[in-house]
N, C-alpha and C positions, 0 to 999 in steps of 0.2 A: 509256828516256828518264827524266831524271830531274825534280823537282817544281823551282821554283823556293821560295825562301821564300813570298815572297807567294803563291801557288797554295795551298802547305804551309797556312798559318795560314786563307787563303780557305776550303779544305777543313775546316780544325777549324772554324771558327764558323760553317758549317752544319750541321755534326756535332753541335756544343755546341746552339745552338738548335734539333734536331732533337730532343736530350737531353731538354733543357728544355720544349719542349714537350712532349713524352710525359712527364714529369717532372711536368708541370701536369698531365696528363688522368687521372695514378693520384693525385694530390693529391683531385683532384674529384670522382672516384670512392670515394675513401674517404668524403668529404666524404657524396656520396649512400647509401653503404651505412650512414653513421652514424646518414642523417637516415629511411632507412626504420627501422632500427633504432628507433631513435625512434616513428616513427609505428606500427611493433606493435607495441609498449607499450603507446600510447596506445590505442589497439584496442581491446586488451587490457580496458586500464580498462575502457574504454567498453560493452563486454563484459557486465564485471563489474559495472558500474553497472548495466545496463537488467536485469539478472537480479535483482539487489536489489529490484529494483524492480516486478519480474513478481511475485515474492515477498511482497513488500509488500503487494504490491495483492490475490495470493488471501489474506493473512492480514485484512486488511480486508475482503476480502468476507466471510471464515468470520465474524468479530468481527462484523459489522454481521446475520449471519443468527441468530448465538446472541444475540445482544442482542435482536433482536428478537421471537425464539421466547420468548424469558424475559420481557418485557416484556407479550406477547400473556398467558402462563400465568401472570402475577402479577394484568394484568388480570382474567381469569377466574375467578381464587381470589379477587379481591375483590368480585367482582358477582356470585360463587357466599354470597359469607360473608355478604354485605350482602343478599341476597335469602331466606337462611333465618331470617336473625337478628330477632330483632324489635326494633322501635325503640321506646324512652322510650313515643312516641305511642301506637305501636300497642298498648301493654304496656294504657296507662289506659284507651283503648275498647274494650282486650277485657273488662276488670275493669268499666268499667259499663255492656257489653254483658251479660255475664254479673249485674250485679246489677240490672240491669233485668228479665232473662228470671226470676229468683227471686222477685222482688217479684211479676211477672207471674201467674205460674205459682201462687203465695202466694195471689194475689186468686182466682183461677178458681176455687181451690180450697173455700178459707175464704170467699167470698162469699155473703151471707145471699141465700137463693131467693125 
């Protein structure tokens, strides 16, 4: 039996839009394999952000622990240097603590009986 024309062409533009549809659905699929593509890249970044950032954050701990170890040992050498040293002050009460004890000591001595 054979087709008529009309059947014949009826037959192609089901075939054609059957075409064409599957023709749309590898378009669309590329379309999504682009857009995952994409999104692990971005990952990726994102990845590689939050690791800078882990990094970051122990080099700021380390920095904020040596800083403050240095800061504690500079205090200490100053309230160690400032506690042996003598001051202006102290210098002139010990000179007339000591020229009192001479004059003192002078009198007991040489004092008429």
């Amino acid at each position: 039996m054979t087709e008529s024309p009309q059947e014949a062409y009826d037959r192609g533009a089901v075939q054609g839009g059957i075409a064409e549809r599957l023709a749309s659905h590898d378009r669309h699929f590329e379309a999504i394999n682009g857009n995952l593509a994409r999104v692990a890249d971005e990952m990726h970044g994102l990845r590689l952000a939050v690791q800078r950032l882990g990094d970051a954050q122990a080099s700021d701990r380390t920095t904020a622990v040596t800083t403050a170890a240095a800061l504690k040992a500079a205090e200490d050498a100053r309230r160690a240097k400032s506690e042996s040293a003598w001051t202006p002050m102290a210098r002139f009460l010990a000179v007339v603590g000591g020229v009192v004890a001479v004059i003192s000591v002078t009198y007991l001595i040489l004092r008429p009986s």
